[in-house]
Backbone bond lengths (Angstrom), bond angles and torsions (degrees), N, CA, C in turn:
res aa  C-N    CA-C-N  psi(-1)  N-CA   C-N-CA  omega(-1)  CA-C   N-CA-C  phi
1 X - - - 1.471 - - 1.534 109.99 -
2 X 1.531 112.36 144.73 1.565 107.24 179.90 1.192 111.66 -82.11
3 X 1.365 116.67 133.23 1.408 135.92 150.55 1.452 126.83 -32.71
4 X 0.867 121.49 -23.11 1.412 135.34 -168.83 1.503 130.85 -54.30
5 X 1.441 105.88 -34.33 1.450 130.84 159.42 1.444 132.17 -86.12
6 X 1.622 106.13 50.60 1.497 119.22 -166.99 2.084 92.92 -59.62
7 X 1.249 112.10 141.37 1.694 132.08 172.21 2.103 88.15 -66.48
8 X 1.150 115.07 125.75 1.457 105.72 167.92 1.711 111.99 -64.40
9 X 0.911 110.75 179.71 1.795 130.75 161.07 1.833 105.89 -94.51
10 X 1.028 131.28 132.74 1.121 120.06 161.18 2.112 107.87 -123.60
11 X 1.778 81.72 143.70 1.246 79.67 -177.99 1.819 101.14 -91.34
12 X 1.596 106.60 -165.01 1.582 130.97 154.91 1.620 104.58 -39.77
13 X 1.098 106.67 -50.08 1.893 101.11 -155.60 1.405 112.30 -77.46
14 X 1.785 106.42 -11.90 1.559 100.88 -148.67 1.581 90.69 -119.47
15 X 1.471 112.53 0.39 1.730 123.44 -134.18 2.153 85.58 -91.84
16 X 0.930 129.83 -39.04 1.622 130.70 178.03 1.320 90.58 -67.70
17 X 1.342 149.27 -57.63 1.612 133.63 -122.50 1.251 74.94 -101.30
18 X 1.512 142.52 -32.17 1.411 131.04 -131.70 1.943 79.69 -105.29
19 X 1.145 136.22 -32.04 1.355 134.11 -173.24 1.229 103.26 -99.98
20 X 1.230 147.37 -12.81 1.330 144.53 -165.43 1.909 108.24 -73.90
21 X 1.178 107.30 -18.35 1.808 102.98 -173.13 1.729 105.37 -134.95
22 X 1.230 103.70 106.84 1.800 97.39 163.31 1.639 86.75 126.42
23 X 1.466 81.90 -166.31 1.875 96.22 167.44 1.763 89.55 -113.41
24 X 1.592 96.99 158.67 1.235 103.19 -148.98 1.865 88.03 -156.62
25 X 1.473 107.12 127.64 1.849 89.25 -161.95 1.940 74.72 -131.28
26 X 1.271 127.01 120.49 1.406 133.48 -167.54 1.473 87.00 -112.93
27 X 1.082 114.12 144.08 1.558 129.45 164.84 1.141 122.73 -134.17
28 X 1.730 120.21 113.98 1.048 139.82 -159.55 1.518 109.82 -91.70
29 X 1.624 127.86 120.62 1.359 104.53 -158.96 2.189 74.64 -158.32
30 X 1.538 90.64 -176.36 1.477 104.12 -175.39 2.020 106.66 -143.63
31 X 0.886 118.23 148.96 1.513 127.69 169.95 1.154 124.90 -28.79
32 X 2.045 104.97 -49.24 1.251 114.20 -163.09 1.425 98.54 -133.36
33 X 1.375 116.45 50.29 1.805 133.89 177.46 1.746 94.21 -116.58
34 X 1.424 121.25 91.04 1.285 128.90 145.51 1.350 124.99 -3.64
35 X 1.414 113.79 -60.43 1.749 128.54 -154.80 1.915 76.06 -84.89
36 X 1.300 94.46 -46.58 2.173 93.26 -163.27 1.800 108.27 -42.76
37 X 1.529 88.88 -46.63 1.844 94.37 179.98 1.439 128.15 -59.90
38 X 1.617 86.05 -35.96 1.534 104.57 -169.11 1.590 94.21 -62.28
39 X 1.676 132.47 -42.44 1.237 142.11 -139.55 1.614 93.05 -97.15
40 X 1.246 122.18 -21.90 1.561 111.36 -163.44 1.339 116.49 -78.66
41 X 1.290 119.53 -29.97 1.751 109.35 146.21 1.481 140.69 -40.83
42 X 1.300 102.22 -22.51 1.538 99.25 -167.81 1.623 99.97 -118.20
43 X 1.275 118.93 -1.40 1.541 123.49 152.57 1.123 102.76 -87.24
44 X 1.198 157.59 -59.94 1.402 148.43 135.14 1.706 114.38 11.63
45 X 1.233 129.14 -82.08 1.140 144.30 158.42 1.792 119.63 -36.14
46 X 1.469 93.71 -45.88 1.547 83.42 -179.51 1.501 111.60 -81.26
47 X 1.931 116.28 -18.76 1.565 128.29 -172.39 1.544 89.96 -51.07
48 X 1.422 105.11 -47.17 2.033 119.10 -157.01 1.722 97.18 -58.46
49 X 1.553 111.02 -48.08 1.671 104.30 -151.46 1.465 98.41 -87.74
50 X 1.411 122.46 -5.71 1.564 121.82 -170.93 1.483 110.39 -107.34
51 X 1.600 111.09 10.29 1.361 116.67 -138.01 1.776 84.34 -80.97
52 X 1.555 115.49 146.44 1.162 130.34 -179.60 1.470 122.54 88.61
53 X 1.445 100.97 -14.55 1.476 103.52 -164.42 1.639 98.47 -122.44
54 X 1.689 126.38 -30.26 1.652 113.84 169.65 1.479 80.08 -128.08
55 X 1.114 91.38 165.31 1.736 122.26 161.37 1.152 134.67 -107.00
56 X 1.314 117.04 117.41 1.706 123.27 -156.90 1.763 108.03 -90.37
57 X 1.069 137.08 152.08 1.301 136.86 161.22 1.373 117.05 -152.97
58 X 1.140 116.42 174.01 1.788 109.83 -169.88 2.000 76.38 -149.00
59 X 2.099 93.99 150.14 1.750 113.08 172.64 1.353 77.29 -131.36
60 X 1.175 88.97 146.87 1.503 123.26 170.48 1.327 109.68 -103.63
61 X 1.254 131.98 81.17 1.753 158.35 -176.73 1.766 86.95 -16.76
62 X 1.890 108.03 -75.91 1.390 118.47 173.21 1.395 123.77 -21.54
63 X 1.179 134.96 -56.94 1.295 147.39 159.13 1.164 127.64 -81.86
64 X 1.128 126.23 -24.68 1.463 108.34 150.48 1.489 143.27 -127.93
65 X 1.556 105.95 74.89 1.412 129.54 -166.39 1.825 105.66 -23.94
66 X 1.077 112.95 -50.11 1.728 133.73 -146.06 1.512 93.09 -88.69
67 X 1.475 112.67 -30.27 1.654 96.26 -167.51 1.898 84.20 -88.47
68 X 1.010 140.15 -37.80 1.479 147.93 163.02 1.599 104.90 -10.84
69 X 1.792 97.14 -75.63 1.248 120.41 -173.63 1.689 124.86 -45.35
70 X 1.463 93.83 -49.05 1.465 123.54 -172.74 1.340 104.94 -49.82
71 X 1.781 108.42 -67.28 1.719 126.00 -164.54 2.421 101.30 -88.70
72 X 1.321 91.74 14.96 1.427 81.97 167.47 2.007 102.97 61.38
73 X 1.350 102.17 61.61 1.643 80.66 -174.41 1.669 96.63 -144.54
74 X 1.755 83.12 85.62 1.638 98.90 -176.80 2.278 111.44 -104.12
75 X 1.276 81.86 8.27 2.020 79.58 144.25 1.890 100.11 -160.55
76 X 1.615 82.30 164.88 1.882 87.27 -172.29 1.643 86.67 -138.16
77 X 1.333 105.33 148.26 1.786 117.95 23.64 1.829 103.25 -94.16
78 X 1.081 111.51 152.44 1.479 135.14 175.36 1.513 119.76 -127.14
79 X 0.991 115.32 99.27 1.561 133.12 162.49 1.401 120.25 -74.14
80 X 1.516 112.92 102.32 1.664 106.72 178.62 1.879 94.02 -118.29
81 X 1.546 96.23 142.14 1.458 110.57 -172.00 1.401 95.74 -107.77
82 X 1.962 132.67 114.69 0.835 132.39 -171.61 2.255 83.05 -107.85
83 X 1.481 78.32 131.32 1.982 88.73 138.94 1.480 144.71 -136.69
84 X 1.557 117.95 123.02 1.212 109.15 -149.65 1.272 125.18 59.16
85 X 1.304 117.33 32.60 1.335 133.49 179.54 1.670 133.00 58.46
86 X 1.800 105.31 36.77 1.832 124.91 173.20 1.455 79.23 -124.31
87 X 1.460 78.96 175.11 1.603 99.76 -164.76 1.929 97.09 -110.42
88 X 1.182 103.57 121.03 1.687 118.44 -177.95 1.493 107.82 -89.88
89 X 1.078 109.26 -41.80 1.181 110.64 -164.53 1.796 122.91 -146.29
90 X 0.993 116.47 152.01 1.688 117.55 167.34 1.485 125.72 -150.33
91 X 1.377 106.49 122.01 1.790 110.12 -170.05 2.275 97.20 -115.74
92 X 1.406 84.42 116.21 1.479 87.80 177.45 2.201 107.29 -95.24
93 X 1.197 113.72 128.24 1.532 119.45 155.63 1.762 83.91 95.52
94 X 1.039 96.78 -173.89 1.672 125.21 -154.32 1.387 83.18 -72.07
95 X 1.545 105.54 134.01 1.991 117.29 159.13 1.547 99.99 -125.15
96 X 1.358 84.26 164.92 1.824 101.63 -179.39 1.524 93.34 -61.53
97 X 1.302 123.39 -153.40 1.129 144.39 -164.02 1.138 115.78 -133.41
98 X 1.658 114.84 -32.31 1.189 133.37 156.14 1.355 123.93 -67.76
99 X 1.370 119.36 -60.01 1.526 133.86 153.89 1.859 103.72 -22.92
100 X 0.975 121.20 -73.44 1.515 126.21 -165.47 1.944 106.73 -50.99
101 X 1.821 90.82 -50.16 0.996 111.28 -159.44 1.966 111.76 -58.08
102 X 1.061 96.37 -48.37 1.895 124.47 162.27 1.306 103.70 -39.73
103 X 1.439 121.42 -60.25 1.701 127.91 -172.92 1.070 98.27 -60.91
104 X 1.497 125.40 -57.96 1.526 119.95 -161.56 1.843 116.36 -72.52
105 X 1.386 98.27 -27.76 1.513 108.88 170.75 1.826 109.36 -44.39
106 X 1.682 97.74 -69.75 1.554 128.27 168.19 1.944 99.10 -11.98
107 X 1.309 115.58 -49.26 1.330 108.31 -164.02 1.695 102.52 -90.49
108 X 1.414 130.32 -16.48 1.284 108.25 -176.16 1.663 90.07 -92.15
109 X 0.603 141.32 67.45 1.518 146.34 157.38 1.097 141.34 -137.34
């Protein structure tokens, strides 16, 4: 599969404008979080098959303490599904691919 469609990083500054329009599925993960690494392929994969229709992003817990604090995201990986910029949804620790994939379907419908 091509690489080409890296999920961005979003920081604090960019983290409202970047969730404020669409469905928007942010994944909260860390460097040295096992399950996070294990998971970044298949957010990757799902960024590709959803591409145009949700918007993928990844926080880096490490760097951004406050957006952590804010969305309640005291284990990772953490998946919060914003739409139109509220929070719809939240999946804490490792999901199938399918599992995720089903939820995110759920909203173009």
């Amino acid at each position: 599969m091509a690489k080409n469609h890296e999920v961005p990083e979003v920081s604090e500054k960019e983290f409202e404008s970047f969730t404020k329009k669409g469905i928007v599925l942010i994944d909260f993960f860390a460097e040295w979080c096992m399950p996070c690494v294990m998971m970044a392929p298949v957010i990757d994969e799902l960024s590709e098959k959803f591409s145009g229709k949700i918007k993928f992003g990844k926080v880096n817990v490490d760097d951004n303490q406050k957006l952590s604090q804010k969305f309640s995201v005291f284990s990772i990986p953490s998946f919060i599904i914003f739409k139109e910029g509220k929070i719809t949804d939240k999946l804490v620790g490792s999901v199938s691919s399918e599992e995720l994939e089903e939820k995110l379907e759920g909203y173009l419908k």
